[in-house]
N, C-alpha and C positions, 0 to 999 in steps of 0.2 A: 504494500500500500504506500503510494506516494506523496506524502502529507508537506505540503511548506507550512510553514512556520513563519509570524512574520518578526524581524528581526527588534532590536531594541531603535535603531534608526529610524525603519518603519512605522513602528507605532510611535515615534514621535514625531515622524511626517506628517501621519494623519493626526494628530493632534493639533499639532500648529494649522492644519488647517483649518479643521473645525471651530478653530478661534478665529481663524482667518472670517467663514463664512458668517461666523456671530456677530463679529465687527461689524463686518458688510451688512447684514442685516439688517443694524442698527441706522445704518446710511439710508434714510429712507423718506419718500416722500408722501402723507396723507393721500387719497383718491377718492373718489366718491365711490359708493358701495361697497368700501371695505378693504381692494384690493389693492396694495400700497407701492410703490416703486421704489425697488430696493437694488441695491449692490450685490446684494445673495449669487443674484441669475448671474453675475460677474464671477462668483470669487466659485461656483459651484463648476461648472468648464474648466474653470482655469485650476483647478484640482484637479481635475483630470485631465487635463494635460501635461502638467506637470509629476502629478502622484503616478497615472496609468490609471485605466480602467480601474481595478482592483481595489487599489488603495485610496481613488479620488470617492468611489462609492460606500467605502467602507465609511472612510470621511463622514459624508453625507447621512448615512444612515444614522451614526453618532450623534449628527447634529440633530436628527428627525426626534429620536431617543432623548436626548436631555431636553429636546424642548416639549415634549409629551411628556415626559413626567415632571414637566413644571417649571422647568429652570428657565427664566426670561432670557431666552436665547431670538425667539422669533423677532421680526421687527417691532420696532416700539417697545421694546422689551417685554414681551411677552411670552407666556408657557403656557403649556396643557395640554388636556387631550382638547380641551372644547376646541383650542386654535385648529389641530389637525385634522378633527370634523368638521372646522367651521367651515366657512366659504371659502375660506383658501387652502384649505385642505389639497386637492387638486394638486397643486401647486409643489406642495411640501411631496405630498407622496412623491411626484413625479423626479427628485432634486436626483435619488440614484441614479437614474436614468439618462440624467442629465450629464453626470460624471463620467459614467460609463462610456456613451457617444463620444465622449469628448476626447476620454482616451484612446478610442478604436479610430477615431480621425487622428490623435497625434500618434499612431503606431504605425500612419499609409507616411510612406514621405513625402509624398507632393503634396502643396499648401492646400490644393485646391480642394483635394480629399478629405484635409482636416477641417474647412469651411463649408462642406455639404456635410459633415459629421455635426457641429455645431448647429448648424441652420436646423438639422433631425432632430439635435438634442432639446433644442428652445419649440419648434413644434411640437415637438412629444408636452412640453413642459403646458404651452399655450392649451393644447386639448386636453391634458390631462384638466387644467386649472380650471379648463369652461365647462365643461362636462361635469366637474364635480359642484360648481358655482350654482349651474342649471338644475341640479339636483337638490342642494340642502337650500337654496333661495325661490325654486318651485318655479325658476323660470324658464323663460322662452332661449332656445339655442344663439336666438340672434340675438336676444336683448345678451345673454353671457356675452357673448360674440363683442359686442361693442363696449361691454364695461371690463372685461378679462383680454381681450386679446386688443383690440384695434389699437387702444389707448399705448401701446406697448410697443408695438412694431418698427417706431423709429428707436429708442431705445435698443430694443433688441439688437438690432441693424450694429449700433454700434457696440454694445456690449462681445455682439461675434467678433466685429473685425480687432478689437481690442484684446481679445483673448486669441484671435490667428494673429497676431502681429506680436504681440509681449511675450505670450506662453511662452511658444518656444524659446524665446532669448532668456528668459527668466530659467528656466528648465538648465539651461543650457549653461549657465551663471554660477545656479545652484550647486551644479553637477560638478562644474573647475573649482567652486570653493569646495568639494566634500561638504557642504551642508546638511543636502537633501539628498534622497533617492538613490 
């Protein structure tokens, strides 16, 4: 049986980043209906592109975990489960997923690869976020549609090209200091 193990570096990778994405979190701007504009959707790719698939998710899950049982991790400083059933739930569940993509784009070597990776990852995140919005708010796909995703799209736009442009130099930084990874 072939078990890894993750190292004592590792788990301190994912650690700094999962303060990383709390930070981010916290960067974040009010929206009507709840759903806030935060630096998360930033710092959750760019875990995975830097961490790998693997480690940027495991990341993420940590951050899902402390802030479900309460730790005001979430933006505005918030915790609990009510945050990850709430409207933004969506959202939260989809953030593995997010990491994941991000690191199967930064594992192709061509940029272009790692920018249809990201673009998958923040769609996954957009429908994961409407669809669960549509559900605990009792609404119509297009009103989510306009309050979860539309408002989001320029943002996103640059959040991607920000994480295909930095990650890997940052990655790359890390890696000649022994830092990280």
């Amino acid at each position: 049986m072939d078990t890894k193990i993750l190292s004592v570096r590792d788990i301190c990778s994912i650690g700094i980043f999962t303060a990383v994405i709390t930070v981010c979190a916290q960067l974040s701007i009010p929206m009507p209906y709840g759903v806030p504009l935060t630096l998360q959707t930033f710092a959750i790719p760019l875990a995975g592109v830097i961490l790998g698939a693997k480690k940027g998710a495991i990341s993420t899950l940590i951050y899902i975990l402390l802030g479900a049982a309460g730790i005001p991790v979430f933006a505005g400083f918030t915790g609990g489960l009510g945050i990850v059933i709430g409207p933004t739930g969506g959202f939260i569940f989809s953030f593995p997923l997010m990491a994941i993509t991000a690191g199967v784009g930064e594992s192709k070597s061509n940029r272009v690869w790692l920018v249809f990776w990201l673009v998958l990852g923040t769609a996954l995140n957009y429908l994961c976020g409407m669809f669960f919005f549509s559900l605990v708010m009792s609404s119509s796909l297009k009103t989510a549609f306009a309050v979860c995703v539309l408002p989001f799209i320029p943002t996103g736009i640059i959040k991607i090209a920000l994480v295909a442009v930095c990650g890997r130099m940052i990655k790359r930084a890390l890696a000649e200091s022994g830092v990280l990874i």
